[in-house]
DRENKE-852234 format. One record per atom (N, C-alpha, C): residue in three letters; x, y, z. Coordinates in steps of 0.1 Angstrom, whole numbers, padded with zeros to 4 digits, always signed. Layout:
// residues N
AlaXYZ ...
//
This chain:
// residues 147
Unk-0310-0032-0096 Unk-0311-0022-0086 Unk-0317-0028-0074 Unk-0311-0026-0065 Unk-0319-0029-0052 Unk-0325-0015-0047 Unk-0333-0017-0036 Unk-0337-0002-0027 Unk-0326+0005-0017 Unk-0316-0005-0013 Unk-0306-0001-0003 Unk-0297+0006-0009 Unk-0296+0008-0024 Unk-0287+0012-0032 Unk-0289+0017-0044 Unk-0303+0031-0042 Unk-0309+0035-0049 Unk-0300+0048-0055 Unk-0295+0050-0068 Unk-0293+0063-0075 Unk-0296+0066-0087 Unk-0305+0070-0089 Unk-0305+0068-0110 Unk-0321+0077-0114 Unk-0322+0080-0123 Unk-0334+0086-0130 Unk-0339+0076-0140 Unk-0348+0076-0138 Unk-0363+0071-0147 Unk-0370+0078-0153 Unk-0370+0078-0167 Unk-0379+0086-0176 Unk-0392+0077-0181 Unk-0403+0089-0177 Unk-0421+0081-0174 Unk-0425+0087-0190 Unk-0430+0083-0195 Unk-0441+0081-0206 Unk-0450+0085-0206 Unk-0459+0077-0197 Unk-0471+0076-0196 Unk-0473+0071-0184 Unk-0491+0071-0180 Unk-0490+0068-0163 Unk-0483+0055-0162 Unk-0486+0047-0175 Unk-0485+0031-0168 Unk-0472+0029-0166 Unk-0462+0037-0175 Unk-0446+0038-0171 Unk-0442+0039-0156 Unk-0454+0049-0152 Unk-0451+0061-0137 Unk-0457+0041-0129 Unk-0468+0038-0130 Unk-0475+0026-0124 Unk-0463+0015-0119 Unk-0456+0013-0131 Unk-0448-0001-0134 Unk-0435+0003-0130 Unk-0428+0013-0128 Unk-0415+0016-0122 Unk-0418+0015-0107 Unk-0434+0021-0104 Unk-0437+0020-0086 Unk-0439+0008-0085 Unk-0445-0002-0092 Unk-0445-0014-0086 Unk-0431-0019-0087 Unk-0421-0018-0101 Unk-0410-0024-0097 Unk-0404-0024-0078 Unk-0398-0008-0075 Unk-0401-0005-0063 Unk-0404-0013-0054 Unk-0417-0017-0053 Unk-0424-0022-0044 Unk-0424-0035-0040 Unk-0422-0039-0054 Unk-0422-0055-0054 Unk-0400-0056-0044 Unk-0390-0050-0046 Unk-0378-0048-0039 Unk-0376-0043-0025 Unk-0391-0038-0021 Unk-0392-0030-0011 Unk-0390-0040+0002 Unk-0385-0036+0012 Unk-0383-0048+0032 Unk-0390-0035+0038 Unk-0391-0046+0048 Unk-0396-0037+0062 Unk-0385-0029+0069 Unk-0391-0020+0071 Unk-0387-0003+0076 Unk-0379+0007+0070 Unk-0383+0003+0054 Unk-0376+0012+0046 Unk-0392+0030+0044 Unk-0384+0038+0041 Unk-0390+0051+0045 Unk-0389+0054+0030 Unk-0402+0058+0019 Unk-0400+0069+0008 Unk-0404+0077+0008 Unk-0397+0087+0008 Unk-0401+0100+0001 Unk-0406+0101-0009 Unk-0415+0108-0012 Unk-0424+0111-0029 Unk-0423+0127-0024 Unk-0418+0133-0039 Unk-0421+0149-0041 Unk-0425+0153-0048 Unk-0433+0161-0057 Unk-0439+0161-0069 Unk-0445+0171-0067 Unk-0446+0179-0073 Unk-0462+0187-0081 Unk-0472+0183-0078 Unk-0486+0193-0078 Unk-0499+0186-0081 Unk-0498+0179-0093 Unk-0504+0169-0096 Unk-0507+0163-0106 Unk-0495+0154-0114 Unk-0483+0156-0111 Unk-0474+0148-0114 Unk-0474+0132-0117 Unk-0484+0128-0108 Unk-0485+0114-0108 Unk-0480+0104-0093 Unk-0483+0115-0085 Unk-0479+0107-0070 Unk-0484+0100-0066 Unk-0497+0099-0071 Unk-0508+0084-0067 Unk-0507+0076-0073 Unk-0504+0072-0090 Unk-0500+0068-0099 Unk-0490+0058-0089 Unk-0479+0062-0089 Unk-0464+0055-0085 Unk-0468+0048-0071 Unk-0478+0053-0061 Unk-0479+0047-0053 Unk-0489+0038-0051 Unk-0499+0037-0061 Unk-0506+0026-0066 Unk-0501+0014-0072 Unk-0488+0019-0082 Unk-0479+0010-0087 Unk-0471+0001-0075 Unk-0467+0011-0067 Unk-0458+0003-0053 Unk-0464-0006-0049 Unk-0477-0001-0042 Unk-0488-0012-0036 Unk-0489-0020-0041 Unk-0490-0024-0057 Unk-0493-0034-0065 Unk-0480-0045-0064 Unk-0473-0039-0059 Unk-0456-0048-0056 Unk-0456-0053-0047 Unk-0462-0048-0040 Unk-0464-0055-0025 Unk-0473-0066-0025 Unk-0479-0066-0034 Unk-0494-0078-0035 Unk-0507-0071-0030 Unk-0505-0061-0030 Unk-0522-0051-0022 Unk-0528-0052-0035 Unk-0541-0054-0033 Unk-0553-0054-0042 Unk-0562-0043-0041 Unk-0562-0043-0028 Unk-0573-0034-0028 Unk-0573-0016-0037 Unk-0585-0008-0033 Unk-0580+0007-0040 Unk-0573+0010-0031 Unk-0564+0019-0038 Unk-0548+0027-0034 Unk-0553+0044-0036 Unk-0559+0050-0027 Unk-0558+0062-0031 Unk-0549+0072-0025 Unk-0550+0085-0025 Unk-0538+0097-0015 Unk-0550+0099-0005 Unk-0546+0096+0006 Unk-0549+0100+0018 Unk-0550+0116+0025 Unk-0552+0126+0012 Unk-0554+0136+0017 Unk-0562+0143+0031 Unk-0571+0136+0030 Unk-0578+0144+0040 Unk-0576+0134+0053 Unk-0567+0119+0050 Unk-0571+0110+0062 Unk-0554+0112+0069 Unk-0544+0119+0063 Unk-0534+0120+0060 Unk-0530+0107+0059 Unk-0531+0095+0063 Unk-0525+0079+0066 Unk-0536+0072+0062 Unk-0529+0064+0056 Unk-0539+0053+0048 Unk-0530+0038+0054 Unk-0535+0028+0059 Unk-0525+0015+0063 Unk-0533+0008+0054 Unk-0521-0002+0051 Unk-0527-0014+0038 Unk-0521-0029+0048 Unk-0524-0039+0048 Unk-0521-0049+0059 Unk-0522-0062+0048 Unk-0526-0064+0038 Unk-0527-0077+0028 Unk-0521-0078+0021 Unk-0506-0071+0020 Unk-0494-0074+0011 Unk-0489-0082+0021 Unk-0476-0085+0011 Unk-0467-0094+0019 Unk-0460-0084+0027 Unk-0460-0072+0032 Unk-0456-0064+0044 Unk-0467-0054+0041 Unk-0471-0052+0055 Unk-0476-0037+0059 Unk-0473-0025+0053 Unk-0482-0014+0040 Unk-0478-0005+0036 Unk-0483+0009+0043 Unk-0476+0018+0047 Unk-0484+0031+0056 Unk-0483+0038+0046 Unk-0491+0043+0043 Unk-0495+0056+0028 Unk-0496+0069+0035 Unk-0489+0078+0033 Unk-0491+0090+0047 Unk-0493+0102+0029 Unk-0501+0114+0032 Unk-0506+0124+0023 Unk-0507+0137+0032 Unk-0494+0139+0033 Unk-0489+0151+0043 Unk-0493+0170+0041 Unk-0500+0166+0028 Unk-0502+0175+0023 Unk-0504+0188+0028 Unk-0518+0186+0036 Unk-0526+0193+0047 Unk-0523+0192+0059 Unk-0509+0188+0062 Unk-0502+0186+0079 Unk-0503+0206+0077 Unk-0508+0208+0089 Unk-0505+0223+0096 Unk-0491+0222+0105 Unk-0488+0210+0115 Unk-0479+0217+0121 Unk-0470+0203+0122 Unk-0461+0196+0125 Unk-0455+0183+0131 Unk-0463+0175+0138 Unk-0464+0182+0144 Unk-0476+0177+0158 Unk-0487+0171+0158 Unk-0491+0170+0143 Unk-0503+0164+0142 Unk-0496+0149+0135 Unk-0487+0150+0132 Unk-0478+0137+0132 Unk-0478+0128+0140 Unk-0472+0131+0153 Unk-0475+0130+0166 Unk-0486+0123+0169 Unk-0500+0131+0165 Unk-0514+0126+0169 Unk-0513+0114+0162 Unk-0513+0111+0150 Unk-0517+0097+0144 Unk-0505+0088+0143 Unk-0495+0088+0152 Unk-0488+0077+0155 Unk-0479+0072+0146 Unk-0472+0085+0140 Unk-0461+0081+0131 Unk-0451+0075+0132 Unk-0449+0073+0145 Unk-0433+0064+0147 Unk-0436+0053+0150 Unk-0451+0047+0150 Unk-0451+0031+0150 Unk-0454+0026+0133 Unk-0455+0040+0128 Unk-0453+0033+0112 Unk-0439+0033+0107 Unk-0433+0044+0112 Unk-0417+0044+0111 Unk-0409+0038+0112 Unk-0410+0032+0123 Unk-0402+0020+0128 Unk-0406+0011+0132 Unk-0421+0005+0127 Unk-0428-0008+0124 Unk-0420-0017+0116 Unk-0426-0025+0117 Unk-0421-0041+0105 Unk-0428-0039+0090 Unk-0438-0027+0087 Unk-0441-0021+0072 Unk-0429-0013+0065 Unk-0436-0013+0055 Unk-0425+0000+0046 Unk-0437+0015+0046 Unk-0430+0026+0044 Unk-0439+0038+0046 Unk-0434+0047+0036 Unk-0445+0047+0026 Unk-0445+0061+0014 Unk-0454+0072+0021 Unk-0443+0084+0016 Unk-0452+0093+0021 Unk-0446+0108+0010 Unk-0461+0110+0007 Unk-0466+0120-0002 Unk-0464+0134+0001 Unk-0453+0144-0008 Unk-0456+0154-0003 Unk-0445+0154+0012 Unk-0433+0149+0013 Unk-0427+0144+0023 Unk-0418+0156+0031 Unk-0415+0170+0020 Unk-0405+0179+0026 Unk-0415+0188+0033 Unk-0427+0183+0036 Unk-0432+0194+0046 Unk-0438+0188+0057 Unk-0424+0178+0064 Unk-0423+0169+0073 Unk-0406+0170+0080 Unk-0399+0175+0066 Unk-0385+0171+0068 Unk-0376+0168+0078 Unk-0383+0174+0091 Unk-0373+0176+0109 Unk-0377+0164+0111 Unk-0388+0160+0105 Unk-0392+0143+0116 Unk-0390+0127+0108 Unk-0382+0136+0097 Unk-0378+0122+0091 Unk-0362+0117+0092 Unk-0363+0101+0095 Unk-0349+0097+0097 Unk-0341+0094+0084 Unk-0328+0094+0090 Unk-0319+0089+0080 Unk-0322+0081+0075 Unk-0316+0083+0062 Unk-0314+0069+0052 Unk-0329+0069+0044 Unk-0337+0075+0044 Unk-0351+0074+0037 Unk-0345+0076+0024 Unk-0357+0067+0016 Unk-0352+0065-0006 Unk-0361+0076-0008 Unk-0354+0090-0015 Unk-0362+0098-0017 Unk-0366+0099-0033 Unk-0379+0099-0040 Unk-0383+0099-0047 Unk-0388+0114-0055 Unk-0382+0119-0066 Unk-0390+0132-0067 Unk-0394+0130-0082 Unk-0409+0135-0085 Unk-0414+0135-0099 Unk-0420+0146-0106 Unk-0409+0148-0116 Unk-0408+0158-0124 Unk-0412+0163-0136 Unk-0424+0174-0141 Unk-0429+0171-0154 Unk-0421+0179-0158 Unk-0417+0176-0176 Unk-0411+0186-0185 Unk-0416+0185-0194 Unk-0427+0193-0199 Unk-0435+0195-0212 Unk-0431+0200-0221 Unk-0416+0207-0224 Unk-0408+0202-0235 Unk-0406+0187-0240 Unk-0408+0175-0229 Unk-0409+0162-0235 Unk-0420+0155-0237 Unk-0429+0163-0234 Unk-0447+0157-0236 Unk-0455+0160-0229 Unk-0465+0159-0227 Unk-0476+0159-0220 Unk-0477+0150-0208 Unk-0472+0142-0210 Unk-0468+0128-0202 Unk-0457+0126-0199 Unk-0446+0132-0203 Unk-0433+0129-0196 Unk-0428+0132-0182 Unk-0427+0124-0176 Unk-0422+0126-0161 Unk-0407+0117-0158 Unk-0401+0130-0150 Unk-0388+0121-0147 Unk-0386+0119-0134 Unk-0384+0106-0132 Unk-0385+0101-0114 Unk-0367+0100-0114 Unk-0367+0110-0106 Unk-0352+0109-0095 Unk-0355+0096-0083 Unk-0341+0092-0083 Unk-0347+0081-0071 Unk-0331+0083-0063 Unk-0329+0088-0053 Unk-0319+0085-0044 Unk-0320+0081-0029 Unk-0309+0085-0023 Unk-0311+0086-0008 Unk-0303+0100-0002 
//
């Protein structure tokens, strides 16, 4: 699988399943590719994007940027922008923290929580959605991955 040619489902286990599919990801990931993450509270959205970061070569802690909404990582082999849109009130504050120089920077950009953004996102973004069904465990999660 490449990233330019993402379609398929992934069935998670466990976090370290949800960890190791985001770093696969990550480690495939070029500059000025856009992901979408959708998910539930608790689904495992930091999980997968801790995993990403780890593909990129980032060491440092990877957490969700809720309250900062953007988190930048700069010691991978590309620039990661972590956006945690969660608490966006309106577009506009998009605007304020300079999302189109992460957009269409030389990084790659995950962002959490992404359909309550949807007007300001461009084509072609890999959109990611994670899904629990506790008919299959406690831990089962199924990651959609398209475009």
């Amino acid at each position: 699988m490449t990233t330019r040619d993402v379609n398929e489902v992934i069935e998670s286990h466990s976090a370290a399943d949800t960890f190791a599919y985001g770093k696969a990801l990550g480690e495939k990931a070029v500059p000025g590719e856009i992901y979408t993450l959708v998910g539930d509270l608790g689904v495992g959205k930091t999980v997968f994007t801790q995993g990403f970061a780890a593909g990129l070569g980032i060491t440092e802690p990877v957490n969700s940027p809720t309250f900062t909404i953007l988190q930048s990582y700069g010691e991978g082999r590309i620039p990661l922008h972590h956006f945690d849109v969660y608490r966006i009130g309106d577009v506009e504050e998009m605007e304020e923290i300079g999302y189109e120089d992460c957009f269409y920077g030389d990084g790659v950009c995950l962002i959490e929580w992404a359909d309550l953004i949807r007007e300001i996102l461009p084509e072609g973004c890999i959109r990611i959605v994670i899904e629990k069904d506790l008919t299959e465990g406690f831990d089962y999660r199924r990651i959609t991955v398209g475009r």
